[in-house]
C-alpha positions in Angstrom: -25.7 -15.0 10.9 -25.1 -12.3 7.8 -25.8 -9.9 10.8 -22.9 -10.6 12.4 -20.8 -11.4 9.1 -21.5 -7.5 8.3 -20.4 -6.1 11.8 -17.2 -8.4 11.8 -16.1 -7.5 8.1 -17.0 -4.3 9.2 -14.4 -3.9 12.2 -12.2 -5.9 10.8 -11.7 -3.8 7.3 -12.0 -0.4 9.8 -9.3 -1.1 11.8 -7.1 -1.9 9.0 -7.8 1.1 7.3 -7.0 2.8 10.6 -4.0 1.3 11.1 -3.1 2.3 7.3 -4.0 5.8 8.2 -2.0 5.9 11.1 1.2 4.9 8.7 0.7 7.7 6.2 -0.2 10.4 8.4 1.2 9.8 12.2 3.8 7.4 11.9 5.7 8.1 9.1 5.8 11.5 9.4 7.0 11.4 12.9 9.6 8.5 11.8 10.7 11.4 8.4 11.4 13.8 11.5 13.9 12.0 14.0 17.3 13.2 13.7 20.3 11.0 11.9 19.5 7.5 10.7 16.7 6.9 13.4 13.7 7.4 10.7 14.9 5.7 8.0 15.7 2.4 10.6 12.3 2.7 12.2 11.0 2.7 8.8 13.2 -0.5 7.8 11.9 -2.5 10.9 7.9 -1.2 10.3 8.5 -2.2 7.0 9.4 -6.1 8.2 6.5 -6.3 10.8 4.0 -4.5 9.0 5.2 -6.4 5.5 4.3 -9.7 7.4 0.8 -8.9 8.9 -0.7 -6.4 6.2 -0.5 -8.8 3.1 -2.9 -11.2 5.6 -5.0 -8.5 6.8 -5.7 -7.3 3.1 -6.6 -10.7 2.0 -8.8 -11.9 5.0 -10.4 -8.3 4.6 -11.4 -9.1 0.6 -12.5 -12.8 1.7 -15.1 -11.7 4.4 -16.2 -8.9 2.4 -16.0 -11.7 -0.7 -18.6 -14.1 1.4 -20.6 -11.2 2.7 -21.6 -10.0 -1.0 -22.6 -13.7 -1.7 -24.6 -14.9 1.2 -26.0 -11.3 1.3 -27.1 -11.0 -2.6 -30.5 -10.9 -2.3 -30.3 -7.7 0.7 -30.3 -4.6 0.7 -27.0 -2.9 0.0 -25.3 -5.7 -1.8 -23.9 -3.6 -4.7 -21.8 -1.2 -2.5 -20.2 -4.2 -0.4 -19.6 -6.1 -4.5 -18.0 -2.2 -5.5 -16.2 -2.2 -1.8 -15.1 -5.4 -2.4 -13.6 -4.1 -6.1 -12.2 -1.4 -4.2 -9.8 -3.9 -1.8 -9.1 -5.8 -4.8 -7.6 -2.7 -6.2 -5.9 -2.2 -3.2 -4.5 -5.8 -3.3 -3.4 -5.1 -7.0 -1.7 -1.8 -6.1 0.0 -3.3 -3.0 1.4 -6.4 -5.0 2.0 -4.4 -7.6 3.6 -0.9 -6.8 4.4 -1.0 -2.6 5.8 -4.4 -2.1 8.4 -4.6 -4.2 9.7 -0.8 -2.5 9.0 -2.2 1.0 11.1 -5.3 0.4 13.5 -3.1 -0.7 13.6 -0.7 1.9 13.0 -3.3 4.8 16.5 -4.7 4.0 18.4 -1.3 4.4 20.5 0.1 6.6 23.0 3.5 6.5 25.4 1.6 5.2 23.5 -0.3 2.4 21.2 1.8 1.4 21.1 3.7 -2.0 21.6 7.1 -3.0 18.0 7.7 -3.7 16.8 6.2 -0.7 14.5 9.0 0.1 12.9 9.5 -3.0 11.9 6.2 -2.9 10.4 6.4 0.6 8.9 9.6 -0.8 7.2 7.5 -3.9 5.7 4.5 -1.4 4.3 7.2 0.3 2.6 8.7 -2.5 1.5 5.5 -3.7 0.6 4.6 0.0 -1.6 8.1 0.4 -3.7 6.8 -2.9 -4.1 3.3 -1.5 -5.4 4.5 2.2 -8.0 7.0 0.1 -9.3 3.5 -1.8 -9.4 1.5 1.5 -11.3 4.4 2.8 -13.6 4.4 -0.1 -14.6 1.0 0.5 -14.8 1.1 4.4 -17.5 4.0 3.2 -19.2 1.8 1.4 -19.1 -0.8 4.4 -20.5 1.5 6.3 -23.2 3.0 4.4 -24.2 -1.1 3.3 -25.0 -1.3 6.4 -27.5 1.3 7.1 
């Protein structure tokens, strides 16, 4: 049973950090380089379905890996999946904390609303974004490695 607990924690952390990825260095980059209004709308809409599934997806990642460092406390491993586990946290924390409340913001614009900084704050989550994909990827790592 904690065998298959690992694997599906595992997969289930790995594709969200790949999704994350994706965002910060595919998606918004191509959405930054469409002409006109076209990349800040298709960041507005990502923003709405992306703000709805992530927050659920982050939490359900720091559960299972929550009940995988407590049935598997007496294996092998168990301190990188407890410091993974701190590592999601921290990626909840900065989330709640730093990108939501500029997501929510952006999510609602359009060219006709939107402020005069607009950018700069796009160019902020980003930043912040770039930090939180490296901590996701840090604890994926340690996921991983757990494992072995």
């Amino acid at each position: 049973m904690l065998s298959a607990l690992e694997v599906v924690t595992t997969v289930v952390v790995g594709v969200m950090v790949g999704v994350e990825f994706a965002v910060a260095f595919v998606l918004n980059p191509i959405l930054d380089a469409l002409p006109g209004d076209s990349g800040q709308l298709g960041r507005a809409h990502g923003g709405r379905m992306l703000g709805a599934v992530m927050p659920v997806w982050y939490l359900a990642s720091l559960a299972l890996v929550a009940v995988w460092s407590f049935a598997g406390r007496h294996h092998h491993g168990t301190a990188l999946v407890v410091t993974a586990g701190g590592l999601l946290l921290l990626s909840v924390l900065m989330s709640v904390l730093l990108l939501v409340p500029i997501n929510n913001r952006g999510k609602t614009w359009t060219p006709e609303n939107r402020p005069a900084d607009w950018k700069e704050q796009m160019n902020r989550w980003d930043r912040l974004h770039h930090v939180r994909v490296a901590v996701i990827i840090a604890a994926f790592t340690l996921l991983v490695t757990a494992l072995v």
